[in-house]
Structure formats: structure tokens, C-alpha cells
C-alpha positions in Angstrom: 186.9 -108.5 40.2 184.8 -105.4 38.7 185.6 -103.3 42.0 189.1 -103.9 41.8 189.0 -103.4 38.1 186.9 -100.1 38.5 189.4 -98.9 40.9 192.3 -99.6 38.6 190.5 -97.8 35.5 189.9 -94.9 38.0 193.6 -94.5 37.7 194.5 -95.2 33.9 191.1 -94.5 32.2 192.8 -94.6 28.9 194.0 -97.7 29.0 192.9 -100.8 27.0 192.2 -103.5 29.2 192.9 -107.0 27.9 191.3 -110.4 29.1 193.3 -113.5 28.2 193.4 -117.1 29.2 194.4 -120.8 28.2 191.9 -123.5 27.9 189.3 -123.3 30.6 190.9 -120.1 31.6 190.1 -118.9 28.1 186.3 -119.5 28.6 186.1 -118.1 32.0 188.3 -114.8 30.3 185.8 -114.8 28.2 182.6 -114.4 30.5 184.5 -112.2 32.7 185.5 -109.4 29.9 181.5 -109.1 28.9 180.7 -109.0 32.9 182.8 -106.3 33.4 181.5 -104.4 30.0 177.9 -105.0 30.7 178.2 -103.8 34.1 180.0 -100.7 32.7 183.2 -100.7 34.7 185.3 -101.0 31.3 184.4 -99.6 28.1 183.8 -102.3 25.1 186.0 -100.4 22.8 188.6 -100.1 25.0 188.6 -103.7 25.8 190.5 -106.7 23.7 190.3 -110.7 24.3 193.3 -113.2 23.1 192.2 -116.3 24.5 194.5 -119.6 23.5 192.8 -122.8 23.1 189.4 -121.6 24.0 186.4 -124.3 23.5 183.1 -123.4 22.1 181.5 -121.8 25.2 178.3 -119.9 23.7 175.7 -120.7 20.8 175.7 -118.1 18.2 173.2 -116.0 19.5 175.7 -115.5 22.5 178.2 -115.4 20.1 176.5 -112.1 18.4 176.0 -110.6 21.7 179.7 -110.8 22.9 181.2 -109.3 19.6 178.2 -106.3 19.5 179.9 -105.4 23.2 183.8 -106.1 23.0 185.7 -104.4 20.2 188.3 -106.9 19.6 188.0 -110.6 20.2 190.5 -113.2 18.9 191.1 -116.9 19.9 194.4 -118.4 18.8 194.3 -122.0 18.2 197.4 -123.8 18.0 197.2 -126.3 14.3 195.0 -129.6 15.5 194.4 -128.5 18.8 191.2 -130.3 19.9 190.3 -128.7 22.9 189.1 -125.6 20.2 186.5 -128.2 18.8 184.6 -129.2 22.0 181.6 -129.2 22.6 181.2 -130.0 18.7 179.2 -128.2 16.5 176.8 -129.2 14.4 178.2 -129.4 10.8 176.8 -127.3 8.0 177.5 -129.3 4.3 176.0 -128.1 0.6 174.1 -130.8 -1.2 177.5 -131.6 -2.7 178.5 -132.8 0.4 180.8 -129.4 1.3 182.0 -128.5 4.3 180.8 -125.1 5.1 181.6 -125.0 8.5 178.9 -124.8 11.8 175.7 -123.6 10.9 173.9 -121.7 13.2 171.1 -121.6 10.8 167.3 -122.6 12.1 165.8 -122.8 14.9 167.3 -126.4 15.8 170.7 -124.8 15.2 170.3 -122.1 17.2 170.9 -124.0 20.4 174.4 -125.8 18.9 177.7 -124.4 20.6 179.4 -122.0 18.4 182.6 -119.7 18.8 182.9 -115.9 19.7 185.6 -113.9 17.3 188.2 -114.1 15.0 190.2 -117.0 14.9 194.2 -117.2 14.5 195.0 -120.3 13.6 199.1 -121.5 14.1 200.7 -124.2 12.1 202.2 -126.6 13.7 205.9 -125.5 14.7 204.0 -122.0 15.4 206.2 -120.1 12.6 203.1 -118.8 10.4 199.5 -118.1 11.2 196.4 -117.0 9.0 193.5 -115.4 10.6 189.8 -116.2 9.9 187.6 -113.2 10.8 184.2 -115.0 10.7 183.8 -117.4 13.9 183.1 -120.8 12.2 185.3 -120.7 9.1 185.8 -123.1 7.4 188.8 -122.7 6.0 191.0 -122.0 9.3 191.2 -124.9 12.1 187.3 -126.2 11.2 188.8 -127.8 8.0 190.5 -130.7 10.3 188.9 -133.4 11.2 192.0 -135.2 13.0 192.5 -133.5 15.5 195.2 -134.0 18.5 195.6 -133.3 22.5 199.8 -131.9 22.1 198.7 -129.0 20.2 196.2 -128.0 22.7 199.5 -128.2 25.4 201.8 -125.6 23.8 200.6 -121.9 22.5 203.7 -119.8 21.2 206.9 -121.9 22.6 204.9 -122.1 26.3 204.5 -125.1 27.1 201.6 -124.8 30.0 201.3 -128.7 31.4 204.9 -127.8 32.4 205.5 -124.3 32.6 202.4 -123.2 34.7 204.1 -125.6 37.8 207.8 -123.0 37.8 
């Protein structure tokens, strides 16, 4: 991929280039955008990722590295879509009994999945969206705790358990 990309940038070196995927393809968009940084055949600040329904591929340290590289990273997660929670994190509460959101705090916590980027979280009929800039806010889609599998099916009217097979 980085050869044919490299050719392509050859061409249109002012171009941003933009990594995207759904699900699984959002993780594997994911690793392929800081591939083709670190190997310098795109330039980080020239590069975005929209990823739709990405799960929690990275641990926080892996987290810091991917936005130090790639200038703008955003997953969109459609309302209770539980795909976004897996692998689950581990929860971070006050001595209230808060929900801060997932810690990544201590060396036990350190090896606990946690999400690269900002987060745009849809409601449910995908008409208004709020966007959480820290990875593991609490206050975008980590505040549910019921969570659903038909959200996790349809990102911005595409329905892809259907609509990938036309």
C-alpha cells in the first residue's frame, strides 16, 4: 500500500490524504494511516482519519503515540453502538462513585485498551452530534452503559450489513 500511496503523492503532493473505515475496517484504517506516516510516504499533517464504529484497538500509550503523528483523528460512533466499547476498558470512578471515564492511570492501567482521537458521537436518528475531543470522555458515548448491536449497523443513513452486498 505505501508504494502505491508514495506514487500517488508523487503526483498530488498537496493533497490531504484521508484513512477511513467501518468496524474492523476502522481498526485496520487506523494502523495503516500511522504505517504510512512513520514510514514517511505521507506527511502527518496532511493526513486525517474518520473511522465509524471503531473498537478500542490501542492502550493509551499507543493512543499518545498515534495522535503525536496524525494531525486529525476522529471516530464517529453512532448513539449505543457497542462495537465502540470492545475490548472494555477499565472504568475510572471518584470515591463518590463517579464515572470519570477509562483511566489510563498506573502502571496496571497502562496495559487496559483505550481509544485514539476525538470522538463524534450521533444520536440515535443521526440528526445531531456533539464531539468529545479527549479519547475516553465521559460525557460522549462512555456515559451508556446499555449498549446495542443496530447502532453499530448503520453510520449516516448507510446501512452496511446491507449496503456493502449492492
Amino acid at each position: 500500500m505505501n508504494e502505491r500511496l508514495r506514487d500517488v503523492m508523487s503526483l498530488y503532493p498537496n493533497y490531504t490524504v484521508i484513512f477511513t473505515g467501518h468496524s474492523m475496517g476502522a481498526a485496520v484504517s487506523s494502523v495503516a494511516c500511522l504505517d504510512a506516516v512513520l514510514s514517511g510516504t505521507v506527511d502527518g499533517q496532511m493526513t486525517q482519519v474518520y473511522n465509524f464504529g471503531q473498537p478500542r484497538i490501542s492502550n493509551k500509550a499507543y493512543a499518545d503515540h498515534v495522535e503525536a503523528h496524525i494531525s486529525e483523528y476522529y471516530r464517529i460512533v453512532h448513539n449505543h453502538d457497542i462495537w465502540t466499547h470492545v475490548p472494555p476498558c477499565m472504568w475510572d470512578f471518584t470515591p463518590g462513585h463517579n464515572f470519570l471515564g477509562c483511566s489510563a492511570h498506573g502502571f496496571l492501567f497502562s496495559f487496559y485498551p483505550y481509544h485514539i482521537g476525538s470522538e463524534v458521537l450521533y444520536n440515535h436518528d443521526q440528526t445531531s452530534y456533539q464531539i468529545c475531543m479527549k479519547s475516553e470522555d465521559s460525557k460522549c458515548s462512555n456515559r451508556f452503559f446499555w449498549l446495542n448491536m443496530k447502532d453499530h449497523d448503520v453510520y449516516l443513513g448507510v446501512a452496511f450489513h446491507e449496503d456493502w452486498k449492492k
